[in-house]
N, C-alpha and C positions, 0 to 999 in steps of 0.2 A: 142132203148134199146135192141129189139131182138136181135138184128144186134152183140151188144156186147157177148149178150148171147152166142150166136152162133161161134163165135170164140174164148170163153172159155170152151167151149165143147172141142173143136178139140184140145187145146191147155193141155188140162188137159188129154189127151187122156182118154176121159171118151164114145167118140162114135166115132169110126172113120168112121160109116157109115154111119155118117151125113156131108158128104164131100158132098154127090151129093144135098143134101137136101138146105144146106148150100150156095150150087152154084146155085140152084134154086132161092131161096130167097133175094141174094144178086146181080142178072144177071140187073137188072133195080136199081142199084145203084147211086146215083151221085157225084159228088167229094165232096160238099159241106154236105151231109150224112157223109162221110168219116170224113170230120173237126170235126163234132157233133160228132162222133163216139171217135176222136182223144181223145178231150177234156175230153167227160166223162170219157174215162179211167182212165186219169191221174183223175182224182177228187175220181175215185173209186178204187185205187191203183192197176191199172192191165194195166196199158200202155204197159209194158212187157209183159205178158201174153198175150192179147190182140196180138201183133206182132208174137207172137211163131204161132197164130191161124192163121193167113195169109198164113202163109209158105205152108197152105196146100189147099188154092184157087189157081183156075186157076189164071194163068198170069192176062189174062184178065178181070179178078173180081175183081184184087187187086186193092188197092190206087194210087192213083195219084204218080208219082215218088217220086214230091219232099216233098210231106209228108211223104212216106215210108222212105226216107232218114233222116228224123228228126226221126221217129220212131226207125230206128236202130240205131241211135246215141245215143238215147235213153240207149239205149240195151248193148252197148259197155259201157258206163256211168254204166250202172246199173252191169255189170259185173264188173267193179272197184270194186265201191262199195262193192259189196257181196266178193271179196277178201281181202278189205280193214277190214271189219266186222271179215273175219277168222285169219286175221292175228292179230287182235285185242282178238280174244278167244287165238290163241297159244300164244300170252303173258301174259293171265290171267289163263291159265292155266299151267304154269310153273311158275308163283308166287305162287300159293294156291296148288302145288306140293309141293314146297318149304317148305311150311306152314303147312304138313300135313293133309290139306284139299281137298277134292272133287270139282271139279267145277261142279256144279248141274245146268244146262241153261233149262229154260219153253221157250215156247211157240217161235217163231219167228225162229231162226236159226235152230231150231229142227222139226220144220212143212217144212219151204224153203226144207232140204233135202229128203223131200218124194215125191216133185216136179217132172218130168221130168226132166226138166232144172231148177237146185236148186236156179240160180242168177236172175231168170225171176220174181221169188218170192220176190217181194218189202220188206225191213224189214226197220225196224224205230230205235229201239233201240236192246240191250241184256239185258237178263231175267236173274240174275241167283237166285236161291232160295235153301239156306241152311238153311232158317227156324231160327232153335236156334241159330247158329253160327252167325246170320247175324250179331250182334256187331261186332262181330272178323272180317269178312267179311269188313264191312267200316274201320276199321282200317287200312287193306290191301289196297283196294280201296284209298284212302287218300298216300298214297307211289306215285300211277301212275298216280293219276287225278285229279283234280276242283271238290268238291264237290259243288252243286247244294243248296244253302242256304234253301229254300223254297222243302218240302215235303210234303209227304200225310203216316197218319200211315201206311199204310201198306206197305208201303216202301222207303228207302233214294235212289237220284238220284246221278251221279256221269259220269263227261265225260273224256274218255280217248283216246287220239288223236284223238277229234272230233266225239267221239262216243257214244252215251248216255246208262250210263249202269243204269238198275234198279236192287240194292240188296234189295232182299224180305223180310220184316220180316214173312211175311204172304203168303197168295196163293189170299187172298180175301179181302178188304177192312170192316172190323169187327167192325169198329166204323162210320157205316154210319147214317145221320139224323133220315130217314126212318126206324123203328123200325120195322117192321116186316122183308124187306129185310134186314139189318143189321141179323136178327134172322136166316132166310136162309139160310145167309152165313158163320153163325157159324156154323152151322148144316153141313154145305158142306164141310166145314174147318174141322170140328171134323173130318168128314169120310176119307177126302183124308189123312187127317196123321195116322189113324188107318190103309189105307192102306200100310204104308212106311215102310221101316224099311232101314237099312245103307246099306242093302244088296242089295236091290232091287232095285236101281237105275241101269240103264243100259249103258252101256261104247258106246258112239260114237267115231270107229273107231280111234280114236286120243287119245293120253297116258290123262289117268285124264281128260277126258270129258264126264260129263254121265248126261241122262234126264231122267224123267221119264217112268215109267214101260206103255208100252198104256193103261192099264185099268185105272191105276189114272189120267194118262193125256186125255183121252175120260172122265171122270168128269167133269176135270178140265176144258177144253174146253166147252162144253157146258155149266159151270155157268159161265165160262170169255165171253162168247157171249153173254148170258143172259144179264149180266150185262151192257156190249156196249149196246144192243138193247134199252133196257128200258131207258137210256140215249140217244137213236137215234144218237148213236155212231157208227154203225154196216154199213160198207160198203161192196163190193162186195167181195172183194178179202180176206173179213173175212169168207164170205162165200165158197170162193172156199176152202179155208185153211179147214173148216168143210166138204168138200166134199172126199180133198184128202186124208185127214187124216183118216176118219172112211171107205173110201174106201183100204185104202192102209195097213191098222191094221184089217181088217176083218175077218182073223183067228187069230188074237191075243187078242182078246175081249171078253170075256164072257157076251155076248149080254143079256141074263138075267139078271144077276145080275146087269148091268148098267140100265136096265130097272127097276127093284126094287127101283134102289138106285134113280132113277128120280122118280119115283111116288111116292116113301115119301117124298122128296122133292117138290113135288107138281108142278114138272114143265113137264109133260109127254105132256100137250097142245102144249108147248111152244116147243118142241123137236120135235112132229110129226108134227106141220108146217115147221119148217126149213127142217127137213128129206124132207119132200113133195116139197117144195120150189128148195127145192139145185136138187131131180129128175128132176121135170120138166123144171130148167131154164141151170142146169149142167150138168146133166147127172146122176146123184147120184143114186145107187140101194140100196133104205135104205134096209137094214135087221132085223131093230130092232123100234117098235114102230110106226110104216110106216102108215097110216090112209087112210080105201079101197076107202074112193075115196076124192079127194082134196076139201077142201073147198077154193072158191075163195072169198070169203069175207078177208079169212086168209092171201092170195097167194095177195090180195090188198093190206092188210096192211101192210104185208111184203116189199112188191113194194115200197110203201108210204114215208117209214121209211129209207129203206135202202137210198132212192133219194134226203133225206134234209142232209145226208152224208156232213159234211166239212170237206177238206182239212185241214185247218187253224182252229181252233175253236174260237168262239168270245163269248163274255160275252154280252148276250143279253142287248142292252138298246134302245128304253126306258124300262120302267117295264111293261109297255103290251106287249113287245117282251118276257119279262121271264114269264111274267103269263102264254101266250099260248105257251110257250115251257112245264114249268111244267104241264099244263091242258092235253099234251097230252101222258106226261110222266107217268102222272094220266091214263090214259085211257089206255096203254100197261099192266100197274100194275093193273088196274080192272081187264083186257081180262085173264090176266094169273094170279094172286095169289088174286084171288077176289074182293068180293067188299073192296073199300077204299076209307075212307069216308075225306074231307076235310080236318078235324082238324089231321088226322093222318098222312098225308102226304106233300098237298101243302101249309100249313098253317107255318108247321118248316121251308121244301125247303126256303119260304118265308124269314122268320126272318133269317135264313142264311146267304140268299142273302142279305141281306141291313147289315145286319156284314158285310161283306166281303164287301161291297163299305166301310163303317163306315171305317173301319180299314186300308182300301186301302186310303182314302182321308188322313185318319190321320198320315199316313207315308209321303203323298207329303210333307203336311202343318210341320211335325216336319222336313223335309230333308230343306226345305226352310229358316227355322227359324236356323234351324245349319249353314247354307250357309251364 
């Protein structure tokens, strides 16, 4: 896991003077390290990144050839991709030109470009979030793609030559089980649209493409983590995104008032671990909320969590696989927004879950019976 660490350093150019350090640590290597190495990347969405960090080992510390070779095929694939994804925004942003609308894109293609190498940066889907408009939004959507039957309120899903876009209703899922984070994230929701206004969204370089202002998106991000985490949703490369981002906005922040706006929210714990986390394993020089000296109880859990990371997600079964998923989703929600007690939490999560089998079984059994 060092090993990884260490070649997203160099790659995020967050230390380049951990080149020799790097080459220290890495000189007793062996090929079959190197596979281990392989593998986790790809599970923690930084195979590419991960390769950018090699470039800068001696010859003789790199990978075995014929791994390196899968690795930059890797890389060549993944540079597809990330032009496949822009070519996918210049045809949605020349619809909603059309349409005298804004193309507003969060988080993914808008983090990629603060990158070094913007296509090294893995992306999954497109964000985009006009809020009120979103109605009008899927009507537009529905012209160029397969809408996605099956959604979650806070937003409709929609694929456009192969590419999964999510229009926003929301910033934050506001009808979640869990009634206090459900409360949270109204509260986060209230603030980031009292920060907006029509004007203040900012033009990426491209006619009619614009994101967020960084003060609202340094919110935003830190409760779109939050929210991964406490799900043990949160992998590496979500973290490097946290690293580049408040590293590469660092005089565009009013580091204050972001620190305000977390300690009423209640998450200033949860922010000075990650800050601490993303230093010690990134490079990361927090400036805002930073804690004099690292707890490793924290720096564990963190570890812990980011490591049960899937690729793929699966629906726990049997039901002792979901209990001890929610028992421990339980215990991230104790560490950071206090005590929570059974019936308030993993009691609903529960009766959810056997819904959602309840109603999943009862679709096989009605598609059969129409069959």
């Amino acid at each position: 896991m060092e090993m990884l660490f260490l070649l997203l350093k160099l790659s995020l150019n967050m230390n380049k003077d951990e080149v020799e350090y790097s080459s220290h640590v890495l000189k007793n290597n062996k090929n079959e390290n190197w596979k281990q190495l392989f593998n986790l990347s790809i599970r923690q969405g930084v195979l590419l990144l991960s390769y950018e960090g090699i470039q800068y080992l001696p010859a003789s510390l790199q990978p075995p050839r014929n791994l390196k070779l899968r690795w930059c095929v890797n890389v060549v694939k993944g540079k597809e991709r990330y032009d496949h994804y822009k070519e996918v925004i210049t045809k949605l942003s020349g619809l909603f030109f059309n349409n005298n609308l804004k193309l507003v894109l969060i988080k993914g293609i808008t983090i990629a470009e603060l990158y070094p190498v913007p296509s090294l940066r893995e992306s999954g889907d497109i964000d985009i979030c006009l809020l009120e408009k979103a109605g009008q939004v899927d009507n537009l959507l529905e012209t160029l793609g397969v809408r996605k039957e099956k959604g979650i309120p806070k937003h409709t899903t929609f694929f456009i030559d192969g590419i999964p876009i999510e229009n926003h209703y929301t910033f934050f899922d506001t009808s979640l089980t869990f009634r206090r984070e459900r409360q949270l994230y109204q509260k986060m929701e209230n603030i980031l649209k009292g920060m907006l206004s029509e004007e203040s969204y900012i033009s990426i370089n491209e006619n009619n493409i614009f994101q967020l202002p960084p003060q609202a998106a340094a919110l935003y991000i830190i409760g779109h983590t939050f929210r991964h985490f406490c799900c043990l949703d949160t992998n590496i490369r979500q973290l490097c995104d946290w690293t580049i981002f408040f590293s590469k906005y660092k005089n565009n922040i009013d580091y204050e008032l972001l620190s305000s706006q977390v300690c009423e929210l209640g998450l200033n714990d949860f922010v000075s671990h990650i800050n601490d986390f993303c230093f010690l394993k990134l490079g990361f020089r927090p400036y805002f909320m930073a804690s004099p000296k690292m707890d490793t109880k924290a720096e564990l859990m963190i570890l812990k969590t980011i490591m049960r990371y899937r690729v793929t997600p699966v629906i726990h079964v049997p039901v002792i696989g979901v209990i001890a998923y929610l028992f421990r989703r339980n215990n991230l929600y104790k560490r950071y927004l206090g005590r929570v007690n059974l019936s308030e939490f993993l009691l609903p999560e529960l009766k959810s879950y056997f819904l959602y089998l309840l109603k999943k079984r009862w679709r096989r059994v009605k598609k059969e019976i129409e069959a």
